[in-house]
C-alpha positions as a Markdown table, in Angstrom:
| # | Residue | x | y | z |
|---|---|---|---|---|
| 1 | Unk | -27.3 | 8.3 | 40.3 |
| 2 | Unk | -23.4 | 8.3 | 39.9 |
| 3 | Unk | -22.6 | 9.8 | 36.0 |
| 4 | Unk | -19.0 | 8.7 | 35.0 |
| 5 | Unk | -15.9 | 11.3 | 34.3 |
| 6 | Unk | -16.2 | 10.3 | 30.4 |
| 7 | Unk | -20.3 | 10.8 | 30.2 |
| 8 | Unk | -20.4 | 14.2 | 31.6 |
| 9 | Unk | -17.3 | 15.4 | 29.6 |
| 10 | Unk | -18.9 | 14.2 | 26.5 |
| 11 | Unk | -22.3 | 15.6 | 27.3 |
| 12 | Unk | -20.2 | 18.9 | 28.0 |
| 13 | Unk | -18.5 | 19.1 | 24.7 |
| 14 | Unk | -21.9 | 17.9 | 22.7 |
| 15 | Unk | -23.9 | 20.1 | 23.9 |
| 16 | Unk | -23.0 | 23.3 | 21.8 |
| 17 | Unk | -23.1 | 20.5 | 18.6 |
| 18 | Unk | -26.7 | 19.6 | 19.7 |
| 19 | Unk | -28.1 | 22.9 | 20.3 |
| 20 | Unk | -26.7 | 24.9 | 16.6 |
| 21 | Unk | -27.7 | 21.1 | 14.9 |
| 22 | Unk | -30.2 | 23.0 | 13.2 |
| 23 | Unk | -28.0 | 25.4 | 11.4 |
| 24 | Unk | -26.0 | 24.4 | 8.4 |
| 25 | Unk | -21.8 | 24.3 | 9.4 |
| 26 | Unk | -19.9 | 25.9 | 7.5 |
| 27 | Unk | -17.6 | 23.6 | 5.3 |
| 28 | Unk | -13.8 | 23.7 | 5.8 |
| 29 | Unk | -11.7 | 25.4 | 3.8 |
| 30 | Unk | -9.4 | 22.9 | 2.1 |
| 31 | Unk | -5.6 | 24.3 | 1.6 |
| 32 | Unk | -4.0 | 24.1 | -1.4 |
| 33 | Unk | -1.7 | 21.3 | 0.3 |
| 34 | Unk | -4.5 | 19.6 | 1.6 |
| 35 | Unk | -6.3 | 19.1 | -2.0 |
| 36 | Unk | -2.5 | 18.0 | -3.3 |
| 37 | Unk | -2.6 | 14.6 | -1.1 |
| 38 | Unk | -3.6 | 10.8 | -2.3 |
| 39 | Unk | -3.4 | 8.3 | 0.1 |
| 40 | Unk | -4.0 | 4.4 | -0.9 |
| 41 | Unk | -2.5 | 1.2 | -1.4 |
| 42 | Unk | -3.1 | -2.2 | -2.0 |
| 43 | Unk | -4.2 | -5.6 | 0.1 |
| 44 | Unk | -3.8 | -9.0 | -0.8 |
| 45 | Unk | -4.7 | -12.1 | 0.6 |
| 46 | Unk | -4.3 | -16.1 | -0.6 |
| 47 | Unk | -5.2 | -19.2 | 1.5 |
| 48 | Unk | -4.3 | -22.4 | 1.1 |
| 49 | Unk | -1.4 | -24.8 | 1.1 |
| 50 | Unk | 0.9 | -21.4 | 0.3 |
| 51 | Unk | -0.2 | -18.1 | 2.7 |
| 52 | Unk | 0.0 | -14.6 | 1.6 |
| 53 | Unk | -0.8 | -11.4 | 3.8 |
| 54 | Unk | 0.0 | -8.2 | 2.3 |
| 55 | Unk | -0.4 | -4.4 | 3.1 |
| 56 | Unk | 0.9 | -1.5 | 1.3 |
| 57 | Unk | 0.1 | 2.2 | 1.9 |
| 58 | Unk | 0.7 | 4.5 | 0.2 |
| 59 | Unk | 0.9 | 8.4 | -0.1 |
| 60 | Unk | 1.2 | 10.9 | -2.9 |
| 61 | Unk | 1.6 | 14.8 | -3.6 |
| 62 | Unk | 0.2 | 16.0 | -7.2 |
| 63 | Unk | 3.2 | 18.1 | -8.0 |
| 64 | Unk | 1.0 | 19.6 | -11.0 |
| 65 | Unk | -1.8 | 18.3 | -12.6 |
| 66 | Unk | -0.1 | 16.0 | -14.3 |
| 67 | Unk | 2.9 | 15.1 | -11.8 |
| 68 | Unk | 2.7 | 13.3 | -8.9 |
| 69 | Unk | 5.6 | 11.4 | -6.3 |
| 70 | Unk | 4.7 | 9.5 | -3.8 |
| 71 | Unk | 6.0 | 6.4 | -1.5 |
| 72 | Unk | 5.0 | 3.4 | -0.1 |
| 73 | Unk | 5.5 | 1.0 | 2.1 |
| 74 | Unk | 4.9 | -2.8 | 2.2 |
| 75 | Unk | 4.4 | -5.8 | 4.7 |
| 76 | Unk | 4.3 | -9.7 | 3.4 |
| 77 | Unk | 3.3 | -12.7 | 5.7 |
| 78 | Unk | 3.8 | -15.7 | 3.9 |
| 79 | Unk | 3.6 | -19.2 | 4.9 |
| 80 | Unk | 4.5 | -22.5 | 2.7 |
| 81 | Unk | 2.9 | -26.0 | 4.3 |
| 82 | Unk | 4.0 | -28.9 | 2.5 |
| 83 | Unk | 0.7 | -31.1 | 1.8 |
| 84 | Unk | 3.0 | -34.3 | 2.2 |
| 85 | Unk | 4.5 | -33.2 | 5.3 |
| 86 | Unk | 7.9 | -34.0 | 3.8 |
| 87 | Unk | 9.1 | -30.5 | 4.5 |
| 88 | Unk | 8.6 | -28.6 | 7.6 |
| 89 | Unk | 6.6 | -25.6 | 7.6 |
| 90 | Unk | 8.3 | -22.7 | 6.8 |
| 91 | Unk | 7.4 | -18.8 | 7.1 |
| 92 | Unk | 8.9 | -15.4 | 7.1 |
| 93 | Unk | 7.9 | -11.6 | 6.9 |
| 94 | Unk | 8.9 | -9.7 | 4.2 |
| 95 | Unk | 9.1 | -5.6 | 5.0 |
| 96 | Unk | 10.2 | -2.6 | 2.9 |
| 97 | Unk | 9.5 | 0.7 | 0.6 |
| 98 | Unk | 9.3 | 2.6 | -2.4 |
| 99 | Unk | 9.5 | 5.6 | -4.2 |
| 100 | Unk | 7.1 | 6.4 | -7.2 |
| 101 | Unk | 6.7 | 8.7 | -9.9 |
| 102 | Unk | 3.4 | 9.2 | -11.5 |
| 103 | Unk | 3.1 | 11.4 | -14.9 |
| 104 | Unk | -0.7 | 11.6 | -16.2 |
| 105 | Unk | -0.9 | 11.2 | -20.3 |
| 106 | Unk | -4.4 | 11.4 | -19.9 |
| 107 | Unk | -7.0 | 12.0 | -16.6 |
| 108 | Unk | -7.2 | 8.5 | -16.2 |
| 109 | Unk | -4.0 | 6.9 | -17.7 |
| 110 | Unk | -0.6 | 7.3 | -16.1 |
| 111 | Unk | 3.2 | 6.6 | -17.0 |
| 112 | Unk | 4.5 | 4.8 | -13.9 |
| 113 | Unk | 8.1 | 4.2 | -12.3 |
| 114 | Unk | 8.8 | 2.8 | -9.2 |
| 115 | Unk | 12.4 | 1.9 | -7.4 |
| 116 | Unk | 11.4 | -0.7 | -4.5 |
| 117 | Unk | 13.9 | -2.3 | -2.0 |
| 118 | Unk | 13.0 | -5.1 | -0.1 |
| 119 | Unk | 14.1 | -7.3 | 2.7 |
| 120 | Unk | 13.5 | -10.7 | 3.1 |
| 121 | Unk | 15.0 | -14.1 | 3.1 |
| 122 | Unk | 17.6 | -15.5 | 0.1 |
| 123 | Unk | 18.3 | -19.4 | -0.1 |
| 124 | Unk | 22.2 | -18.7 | 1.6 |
| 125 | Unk | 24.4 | -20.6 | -0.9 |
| 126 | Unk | 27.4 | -20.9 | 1.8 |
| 127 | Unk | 25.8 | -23.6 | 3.3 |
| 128 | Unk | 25.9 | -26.3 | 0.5 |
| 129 | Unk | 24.9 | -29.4 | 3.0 |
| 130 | Unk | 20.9 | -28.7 | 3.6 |
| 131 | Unk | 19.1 | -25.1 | 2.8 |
| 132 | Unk | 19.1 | -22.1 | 4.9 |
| 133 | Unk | 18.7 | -18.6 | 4.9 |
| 134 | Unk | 20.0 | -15.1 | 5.0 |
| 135 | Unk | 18.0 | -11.6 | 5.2 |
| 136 | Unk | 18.7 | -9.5 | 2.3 |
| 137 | Unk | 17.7 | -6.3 | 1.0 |
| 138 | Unk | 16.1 | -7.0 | -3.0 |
| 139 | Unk | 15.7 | -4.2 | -5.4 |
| 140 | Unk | 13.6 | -3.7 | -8.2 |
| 141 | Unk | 12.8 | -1.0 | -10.6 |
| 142 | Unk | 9.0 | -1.1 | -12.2 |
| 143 | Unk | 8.0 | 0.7 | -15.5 |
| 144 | Unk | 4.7 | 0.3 | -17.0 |
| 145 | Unk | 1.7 | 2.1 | -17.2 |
| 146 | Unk | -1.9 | 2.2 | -14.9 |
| 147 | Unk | -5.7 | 3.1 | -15.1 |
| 148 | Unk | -7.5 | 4.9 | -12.4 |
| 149 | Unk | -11.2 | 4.7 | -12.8 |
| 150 | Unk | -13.0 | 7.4 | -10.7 |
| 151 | Unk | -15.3 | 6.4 | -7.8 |
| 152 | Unk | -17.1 | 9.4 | -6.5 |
| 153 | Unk | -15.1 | 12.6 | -6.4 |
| 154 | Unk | -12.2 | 12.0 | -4.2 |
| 155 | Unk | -11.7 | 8.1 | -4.7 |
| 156 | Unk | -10.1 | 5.5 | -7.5 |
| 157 | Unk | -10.0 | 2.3 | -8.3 |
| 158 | Unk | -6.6 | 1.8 | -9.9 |
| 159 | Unk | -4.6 | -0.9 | -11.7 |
| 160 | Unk | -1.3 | -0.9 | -13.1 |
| 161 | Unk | 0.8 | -3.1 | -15.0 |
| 162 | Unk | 4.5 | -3.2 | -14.4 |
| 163 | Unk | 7.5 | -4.8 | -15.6 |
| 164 | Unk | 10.8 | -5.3 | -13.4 |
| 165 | Unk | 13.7 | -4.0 | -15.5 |
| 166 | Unk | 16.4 | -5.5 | -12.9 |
| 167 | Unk | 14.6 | -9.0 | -12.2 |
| 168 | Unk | 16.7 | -9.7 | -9.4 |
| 169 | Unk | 16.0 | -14.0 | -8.8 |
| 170 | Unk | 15.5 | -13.2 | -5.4 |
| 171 | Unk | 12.4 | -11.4 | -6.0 |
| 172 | Unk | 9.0 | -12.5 | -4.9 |
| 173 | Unk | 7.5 | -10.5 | -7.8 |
| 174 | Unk | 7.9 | -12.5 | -11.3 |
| 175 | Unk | 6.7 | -9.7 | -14.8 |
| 176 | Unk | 4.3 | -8.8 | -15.3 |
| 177 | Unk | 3.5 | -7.2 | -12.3 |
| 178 | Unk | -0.2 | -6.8 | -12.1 |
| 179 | Unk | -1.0 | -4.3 | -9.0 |
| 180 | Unk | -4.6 | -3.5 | -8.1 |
| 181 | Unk | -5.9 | -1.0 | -5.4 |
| 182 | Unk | -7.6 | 2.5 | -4.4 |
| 183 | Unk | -6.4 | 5.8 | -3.9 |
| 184 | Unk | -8.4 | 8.3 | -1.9 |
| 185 | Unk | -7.7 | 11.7 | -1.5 |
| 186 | Unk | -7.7 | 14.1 | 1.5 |
């Protein structure tokens, strides 16, 4: 009987694993770095006659105990189909980042700032016969305040509230800005 390449490598490597299984391994040593980092993010979703897809990752270092940057980054998908068919269908991705700065009144209640440029497509006003569009980079800066709500000893559930102080009309983000996710730490 013919063993393939991947089988007999794996059976190779295992085999110490299987053989000490009945000893207890020793636990890694986190770094002080290591215990610093939050990852997390949000996801959204929202079917119907309007699409949404988003994703946004983020990471963060905890500075002190108190004080924590961080970035993230963000993808959109929508979609708009007209129900009467009047207009055509119309789409576009909407991409871009931020940098965030965290400050912890209490363990669970933060101060929160955020600067956010996006890019994504503005009604171009040049063309004054029918409506097109241009790519543009949007900016906003969010202040407000958020909750984090422990799960387990690592993980969050977070929300924050957030007003846009620049309120560019381009933005897809009207205040308040409600953002809900999780953070997890490494």
């Amino acid at each position: 009987m013919k063993y393939p390449l991947k089988k007999i490598i794996f059976i190779i490597l295992a085999a110490p694993l299987l053989v000490s299984g009945q000893r207890e391994a020793p636990q890694p040593q986190s770094s002080f770095f290591d215990s610093r980092i939050f990852t997390g993010g949000a996801f959204g979703l929202q079917f119907g006659t309007f699409t949404l897809i988003e994703l946004s990752p983020m990471v963060g270092y905890k500075v002190t105990d108190k004080f924590a940057p961080g970035i993230t980054l963000t993808y959109i998908y929508e979609k708009y189909k007209d129900p009467s068919n009047y207009y055509p269908t119309y789409s576009t991705s909407v991409y871009g980042a931020s940098a965030f700065m965290r400050y912890y009144i209490i363990p669970n209640a933060f101060a929160h700032v955020e600067y956010r440029v996006l890019n994504l497509d503005v009604p171009d006003e040049s063309n004054i016969n029918y409506v097109t569009y241009r790519r543009a980079n949007v900016t906003g800066i969010y202040i407000g305040g958020g909750y984090r709500e422990p799960i387990g000893k690592r993980s969050s559930f977070n929300i924050l509230l957030l007003y846009d102080i620049v309120q560019d009309p381009n933005s897809p983000y009207q205040n308040p800005i409600i953002k809900v996710g999780f953070g997890i730490g490494i």
